[in-house]
N, C-alpha and C positions, 0 to 999 in steps of 0.2 A: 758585535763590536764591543769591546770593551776597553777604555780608558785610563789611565793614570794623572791625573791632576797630581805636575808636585811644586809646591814653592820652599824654597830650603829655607831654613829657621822659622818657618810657619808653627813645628810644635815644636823646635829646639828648646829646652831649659821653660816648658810649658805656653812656649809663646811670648816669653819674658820680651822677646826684641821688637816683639809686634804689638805689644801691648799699652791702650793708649796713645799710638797715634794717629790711625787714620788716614791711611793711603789711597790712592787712586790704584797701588799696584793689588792691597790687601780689595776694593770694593770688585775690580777687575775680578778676583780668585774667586770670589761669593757669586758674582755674575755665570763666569766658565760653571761653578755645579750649577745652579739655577737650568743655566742654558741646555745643560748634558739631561739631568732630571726633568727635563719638559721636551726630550726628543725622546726619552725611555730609553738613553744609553747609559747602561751599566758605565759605574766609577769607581774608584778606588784615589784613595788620597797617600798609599802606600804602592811599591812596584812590586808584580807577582809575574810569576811569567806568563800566564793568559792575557793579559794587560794584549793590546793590540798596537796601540800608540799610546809613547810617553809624551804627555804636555806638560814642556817647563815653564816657569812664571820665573827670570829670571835666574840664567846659568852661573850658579858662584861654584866653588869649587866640588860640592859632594855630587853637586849635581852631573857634574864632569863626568864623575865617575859611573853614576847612575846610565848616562847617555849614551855611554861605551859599551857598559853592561848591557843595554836594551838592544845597543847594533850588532853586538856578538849573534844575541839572540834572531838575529833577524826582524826586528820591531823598527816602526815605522818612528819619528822622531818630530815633534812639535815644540820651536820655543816662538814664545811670546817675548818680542824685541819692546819692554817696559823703557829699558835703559837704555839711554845716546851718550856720547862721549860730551855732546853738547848741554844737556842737560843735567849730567856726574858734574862736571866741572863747578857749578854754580850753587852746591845742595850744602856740601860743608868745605870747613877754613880751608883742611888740608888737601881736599880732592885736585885743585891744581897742579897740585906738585906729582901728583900719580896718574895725571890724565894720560899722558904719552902711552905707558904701559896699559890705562884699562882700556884704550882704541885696540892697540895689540891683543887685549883679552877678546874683548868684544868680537874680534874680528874671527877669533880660534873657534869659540864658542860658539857662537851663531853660524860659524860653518861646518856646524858640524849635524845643524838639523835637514832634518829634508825640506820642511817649511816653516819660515820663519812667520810668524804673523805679527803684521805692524798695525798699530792702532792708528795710523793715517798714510795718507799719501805723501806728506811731510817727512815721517820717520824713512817711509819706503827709501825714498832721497837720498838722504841720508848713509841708509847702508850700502846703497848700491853704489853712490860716490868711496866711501869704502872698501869698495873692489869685490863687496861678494857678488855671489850670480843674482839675476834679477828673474830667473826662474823659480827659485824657492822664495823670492818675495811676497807676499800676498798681503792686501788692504786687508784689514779684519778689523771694524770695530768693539770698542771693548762693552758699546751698549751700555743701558740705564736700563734696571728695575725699577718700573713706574708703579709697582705694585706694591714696591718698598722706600720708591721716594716718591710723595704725591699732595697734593695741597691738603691741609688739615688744621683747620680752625682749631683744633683744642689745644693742639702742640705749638703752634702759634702763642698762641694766648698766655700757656703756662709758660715761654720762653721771653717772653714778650716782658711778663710782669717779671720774671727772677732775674732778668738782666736790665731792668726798668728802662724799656724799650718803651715811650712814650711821643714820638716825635718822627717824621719820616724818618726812616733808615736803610743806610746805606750800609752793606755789609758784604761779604765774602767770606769760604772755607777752605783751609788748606793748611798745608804749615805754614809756620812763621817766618820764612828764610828769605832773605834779599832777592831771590831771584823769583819769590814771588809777586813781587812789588811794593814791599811794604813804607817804600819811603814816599812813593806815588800815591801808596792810602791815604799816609800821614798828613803829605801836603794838601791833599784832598780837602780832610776833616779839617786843617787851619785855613783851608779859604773858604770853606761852607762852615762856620762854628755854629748856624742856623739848626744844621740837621746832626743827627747822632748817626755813628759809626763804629761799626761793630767786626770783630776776627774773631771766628770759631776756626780753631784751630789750637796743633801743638805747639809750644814754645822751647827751644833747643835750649840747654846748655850752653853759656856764651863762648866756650872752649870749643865747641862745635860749629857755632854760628853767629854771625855779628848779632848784638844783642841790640834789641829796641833802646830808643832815646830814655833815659830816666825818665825826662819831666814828656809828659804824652799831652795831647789838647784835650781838653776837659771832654771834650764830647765821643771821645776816643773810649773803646774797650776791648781788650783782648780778653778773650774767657779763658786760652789754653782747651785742652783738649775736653770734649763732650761727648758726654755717652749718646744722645739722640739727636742724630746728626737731622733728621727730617722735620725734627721741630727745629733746630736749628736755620734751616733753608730757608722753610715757614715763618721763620721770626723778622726776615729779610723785607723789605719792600722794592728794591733797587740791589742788582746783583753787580757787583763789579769783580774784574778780576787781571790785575796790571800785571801780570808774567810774562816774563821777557824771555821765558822757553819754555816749553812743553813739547811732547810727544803727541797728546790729546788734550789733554785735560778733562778728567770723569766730570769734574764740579760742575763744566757748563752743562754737560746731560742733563744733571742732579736740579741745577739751577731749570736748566729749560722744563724739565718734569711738573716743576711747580707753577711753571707761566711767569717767571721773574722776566721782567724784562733787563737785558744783560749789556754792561759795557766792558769790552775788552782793547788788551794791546792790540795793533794790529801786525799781528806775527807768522811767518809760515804756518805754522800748526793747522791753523783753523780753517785753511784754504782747500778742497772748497764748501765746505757741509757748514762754517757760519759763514751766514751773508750781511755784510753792513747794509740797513736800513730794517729789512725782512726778522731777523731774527736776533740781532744784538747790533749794538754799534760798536763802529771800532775808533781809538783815536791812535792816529798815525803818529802823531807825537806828543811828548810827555804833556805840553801844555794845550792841547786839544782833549786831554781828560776833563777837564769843568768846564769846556765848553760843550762837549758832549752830554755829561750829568747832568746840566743844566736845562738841557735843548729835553729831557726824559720825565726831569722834574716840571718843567711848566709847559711840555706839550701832552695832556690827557691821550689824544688820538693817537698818537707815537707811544705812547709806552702800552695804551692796548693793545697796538698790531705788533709791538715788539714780542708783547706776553703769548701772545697768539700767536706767531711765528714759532718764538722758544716751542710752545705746547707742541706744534704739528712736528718740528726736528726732534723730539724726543720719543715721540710715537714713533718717526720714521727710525731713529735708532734704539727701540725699546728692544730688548735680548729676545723675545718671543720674533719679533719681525725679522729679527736678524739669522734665526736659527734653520731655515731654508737653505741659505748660501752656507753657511757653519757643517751641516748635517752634507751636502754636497761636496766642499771639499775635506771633510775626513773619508768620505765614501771613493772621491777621485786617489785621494793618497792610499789608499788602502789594496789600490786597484792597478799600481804603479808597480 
């Protein structure tokens, strides 16, 4: 068996478009080799025609053409459903006004794989309300490297001091964009001014994305993007993360990896692999956010068995545990 991993503009113009930010779609690519290199399946990050199955990370147009190319040949066809129409609409200014057309893309694209692979039972949803078949649908988590995100005192420490993290903190990673909740952080941090709050992450161009308030709450920091994202997590004491859509969300893995104990919106996405009490809480509405933090903050026993919950979901979704059901159906599609 032999593989083709491709995400288009991954080495366009040396990466220039990936460079620096920090996606869940780019940690998802690192994971896929990870997972392939620990079953001893040959890969290629280019298409040859021994290639057995093409796996796309996102169908934009060259990919199109790749896709076509692979089914002349008689090759088996794998895209990974990163992107909903649900979650395009929310990311920058003008994606609204092109939403109608990328549902139409969406729909061309993804049917044109033999299997789609969704990172939840949410996105499944999703597409199949979109009219494609629900035979080439398949759950496939995108998994966490607990071997490359994992709890570590040193990185801690050095992220702790350079971002003069002195004080419990309250933190999250991701982009900086509305629909990750960043006005829910905000309010957050002005009604606990007691604790510091922290955003690793990239910061858009305000031409691309509403921009942050000027005047931010003193106990407020955005770093923008960061090269070590694991000391990052680690510099964290309280994981939050108020996104009002997702597909998955890698960050909770990343988070659970570490034992953070985690509060989230509570959204399709997360139904049912987080469970409110066991492994994160959820608050249903916006002002159940600082009641929730609070209940994390002065209950010790709850935020242990939160850390501890986090920990056991992230073993259960670690890319090695996963790679049985993974290694099975590339072997079922191969065999079709």
């Amino acid at each position: 068996m032999r593989i083709c991993l491709y995400l288009e503009f991954y080495h366009f113009l040396n990466g220039f478009l990936y460079k620096e930010i920090g996606t869940g779609l780019l940690s998802s690519y690192e994971n896929q080799k990870k997972a392939l290199a620990s079953l001893n399946i040959t890969f290629t990050e280019k298409w040859d025609s021994s290639c057995d199955i093409l796996q796309i990370n996102t169908p934009w147009l060259k990919s199109l053409w790749l896709i076509k190319k692979a089914k002349r040949q008689g090759k088996k066809v794998i895209i990974w459903s990163h992107v909903t129409v649900e979650d395009f609409i929310q990311v920058f200014r003008f994606n609204k006004f092109i939403a109608p057309l990328m549902k139409k893309y969406l729909i061309y694209a993804y049917g044109l794989a033999d299997l789609v692979f969704c990172p939840s039972a949410y996105t499944k949803s999703l597409l199949t309300a979109y009219g494609l078949p629900t035979a080439k649908l398949v759950v496939q988590s995108n998994g966490v490297d607990t071997s490359f995100i994992f709890p570590d005192l040193t990185g801690r420490n050095a992220y702790r001091q350079k971002y003069n993290l002195n004080q419990l903190t309250i933190g999250t990673v991701g982009l900086v964009i509305p629909r990750k909740g960043t006005a829910t952080f905000l309010t957050l941090a002005k009604q606990c001014p007691q604790y510091q709050f922290i955003w690793f992450g990239k910061i858009y161009n305000a031409l691309l994305a509403k921009p942050l308030p000027k005047n931010l709450p003193k106990n407020v920091t955005f770093t923008g993007y960061v090269q070590d994202v694991n000391a990052a997590f680690n510099a964290i004491d309280i994981f939050i993360f108020p996104s009002f859509e997702e597909n998955q969300g890698m960050v909770l893995l990343e988070a659970a990896a570490i034992g953070l104990p985690i509060l989230v919106r509570d959204i399709p996405a997360y139904n049912p692999w987080l469970k409110d009490g066991l492994n994160c809480l959820k608050a249903k509405k916006e002002e159940e956010f600082k009641t929730c933090l609070e209940q994390i903050i002065n209950d010790e026993a709850l935020r242990q068995q939160l850390g501890e919950g986090a920990k056991s979901l992230a073993q259960q979704e670690d890319i090695r545990a996963l790679n049985q059901k993974l290694l099975e159906r590339y072997q079922k599609l191969l065999t079709k």
